[in-house]
C-alpha positions as CSV (number, residue, x, y, z in Angstrom):
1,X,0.0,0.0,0.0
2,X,2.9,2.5,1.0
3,X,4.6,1.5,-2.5
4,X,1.4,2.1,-4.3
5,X,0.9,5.7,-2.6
6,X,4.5,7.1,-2.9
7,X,4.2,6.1,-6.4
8,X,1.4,7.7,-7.2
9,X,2.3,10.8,-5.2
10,X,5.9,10.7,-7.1
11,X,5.3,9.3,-10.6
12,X,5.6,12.1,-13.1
13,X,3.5,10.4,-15.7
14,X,1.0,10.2,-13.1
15,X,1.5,13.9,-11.8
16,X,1.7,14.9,-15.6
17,X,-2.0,13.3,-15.9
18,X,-3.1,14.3,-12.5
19,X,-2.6,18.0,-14.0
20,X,-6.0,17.4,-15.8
21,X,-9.0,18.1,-13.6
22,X,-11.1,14.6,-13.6
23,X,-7.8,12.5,-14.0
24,X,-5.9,14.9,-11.1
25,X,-9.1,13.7,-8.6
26,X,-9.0,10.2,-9.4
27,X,-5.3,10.0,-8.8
28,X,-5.1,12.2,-5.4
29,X,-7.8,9.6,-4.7
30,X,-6.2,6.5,-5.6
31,X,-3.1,7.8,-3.2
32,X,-5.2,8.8,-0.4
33,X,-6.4,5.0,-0.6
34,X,-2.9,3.8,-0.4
35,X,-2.5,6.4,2.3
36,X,-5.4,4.7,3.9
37,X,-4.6,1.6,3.4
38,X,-1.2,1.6,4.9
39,X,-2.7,3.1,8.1
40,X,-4.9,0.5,8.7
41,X,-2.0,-2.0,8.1
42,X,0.2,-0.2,10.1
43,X,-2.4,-0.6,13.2
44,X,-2.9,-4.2,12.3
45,X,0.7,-4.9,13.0
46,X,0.3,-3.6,16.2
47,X,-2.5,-5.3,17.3
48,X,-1.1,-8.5,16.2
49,X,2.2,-8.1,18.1
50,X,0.2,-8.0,21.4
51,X,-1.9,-10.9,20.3
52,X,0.8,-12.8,19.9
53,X,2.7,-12.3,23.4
54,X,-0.9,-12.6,24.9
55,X,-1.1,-15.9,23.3
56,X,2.0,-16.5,23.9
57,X,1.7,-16.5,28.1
58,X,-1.9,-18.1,27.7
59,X,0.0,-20.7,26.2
60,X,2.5,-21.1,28.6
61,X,0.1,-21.0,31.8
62,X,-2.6,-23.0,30.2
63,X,-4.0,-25.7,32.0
64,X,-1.8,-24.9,35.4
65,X,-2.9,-23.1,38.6
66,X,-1.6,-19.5,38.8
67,X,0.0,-20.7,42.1
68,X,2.0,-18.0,44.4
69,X,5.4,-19.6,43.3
70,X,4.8,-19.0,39.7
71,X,2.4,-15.3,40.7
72,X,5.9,-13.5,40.7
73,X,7.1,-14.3,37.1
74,X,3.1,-13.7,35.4
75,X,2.8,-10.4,36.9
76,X,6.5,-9.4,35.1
77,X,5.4,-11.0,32.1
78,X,2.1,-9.1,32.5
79,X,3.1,-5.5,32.9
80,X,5.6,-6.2,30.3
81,X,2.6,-6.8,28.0
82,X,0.7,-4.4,29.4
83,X,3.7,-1.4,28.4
84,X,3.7,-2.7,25.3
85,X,-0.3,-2.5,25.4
86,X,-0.2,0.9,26.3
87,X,1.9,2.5,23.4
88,X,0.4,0.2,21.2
89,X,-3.0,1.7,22.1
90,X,-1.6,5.1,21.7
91,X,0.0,3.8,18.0
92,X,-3.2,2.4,16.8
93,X,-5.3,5.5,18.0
94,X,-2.5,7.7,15.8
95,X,-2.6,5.6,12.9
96,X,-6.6,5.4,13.0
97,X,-6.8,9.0,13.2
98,X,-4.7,9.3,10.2
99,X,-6.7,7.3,8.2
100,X,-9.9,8.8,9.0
101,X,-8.4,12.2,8.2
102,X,-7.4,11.1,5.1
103,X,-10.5,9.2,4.3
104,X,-12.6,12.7,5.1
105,X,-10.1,14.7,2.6
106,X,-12.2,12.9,-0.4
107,X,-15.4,13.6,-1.5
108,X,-16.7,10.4,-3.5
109,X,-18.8,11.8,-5.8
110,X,-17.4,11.8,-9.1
111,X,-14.9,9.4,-9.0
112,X,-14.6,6.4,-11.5
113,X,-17.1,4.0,-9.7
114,X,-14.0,1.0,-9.1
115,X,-12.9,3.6,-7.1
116,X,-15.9,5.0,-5.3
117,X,-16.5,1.1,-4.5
118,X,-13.1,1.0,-3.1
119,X,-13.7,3.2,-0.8
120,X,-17.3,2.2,0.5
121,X,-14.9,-1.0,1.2
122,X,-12.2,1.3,3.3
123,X,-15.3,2.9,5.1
124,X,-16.5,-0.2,6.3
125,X,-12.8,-1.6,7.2
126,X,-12.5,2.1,9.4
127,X,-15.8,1.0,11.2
128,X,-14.7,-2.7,11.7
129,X,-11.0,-1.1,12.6
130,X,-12.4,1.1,15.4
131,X,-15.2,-1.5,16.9
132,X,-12.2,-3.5,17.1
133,X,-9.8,-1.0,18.9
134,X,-13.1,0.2,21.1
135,X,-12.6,-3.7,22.2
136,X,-8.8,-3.7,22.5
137,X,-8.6,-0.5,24.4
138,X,-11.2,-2.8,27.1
139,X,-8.2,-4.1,29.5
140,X,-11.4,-5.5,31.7
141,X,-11.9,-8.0,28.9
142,X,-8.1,-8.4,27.6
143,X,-7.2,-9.4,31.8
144,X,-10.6,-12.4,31.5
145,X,-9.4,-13.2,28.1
146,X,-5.6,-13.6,29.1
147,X,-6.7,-15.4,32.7
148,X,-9.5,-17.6,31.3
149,X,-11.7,-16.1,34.2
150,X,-14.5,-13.7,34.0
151,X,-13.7,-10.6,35.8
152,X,-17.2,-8.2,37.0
């Protein structure tokens, strides 16, 4: 996605082209989409690097008693996660942000309609991206999820 939009922002065929009004929309289009796209792949990676070391420690404690012998080396292992967790969170909101900012930059109407459908798509991959951060950012659930208990 980053390729795509640097090229499109760089390519001087493309800025040649985007010099004529219709074409120049469709193209400052096409790179916001890029733009948008890496965004939302940048705060993917993000959320998947805490997944992984969540699953990671449910792995290793899975099917044995939290015990007070082995409460000491969890809780380390916990707030180490939970650092990460918290710039994470603060990464993804960024990243997010940016992408909505550049979604609200273009107006859809009159763009080529492969286009326009692209980004109905991207609008409905912002709402599933920030339902799914709303859910992240719930430490409540990620502390049940991570202890297999539920917590009131």
């Amino acid at each position: 996605m980053a390729a795509g939009r640097d090229r499109a922002g760089h390519d001087p065929a493309l800025t040649l082209v985007g010099r004529v009004g219709v074409a120049g929309r469709q193209i400052e289009a096409t790179r916001r989409l890029g733009a948008i796209g890496a965004d939302i792949s940048r705060a993917g990676e993000s959320v998947a690097s805490i997944a992984v070391q969540v699953g990671a420690l449910r792995r290793q404690y899975a099917g044995q008693a939290i015990t007070p012998d082995n409460l000491p080396a969890l809780l380390k292992q916990s707030e180490m996660i939970a650092t990460q967790y918290s710039a994470s969170a603060r990464a993804i909101s960024d990243q997010l942000r940016t992408a909505y900012a550049e979604r609200t930059a273009v107006n859809t109407t009159g763009l080529l309609e492969p286009l326009r459908d692209a980004y109905d798509q991207v609008d409905a991959a912002l709402a599933d991206a920030q339902a799914a951060f709303a859910r992240y950012q719930d430490v409540r659930r990620l502390l049940a999820d991570l202890l297999g208990v539920a917590i009131p």
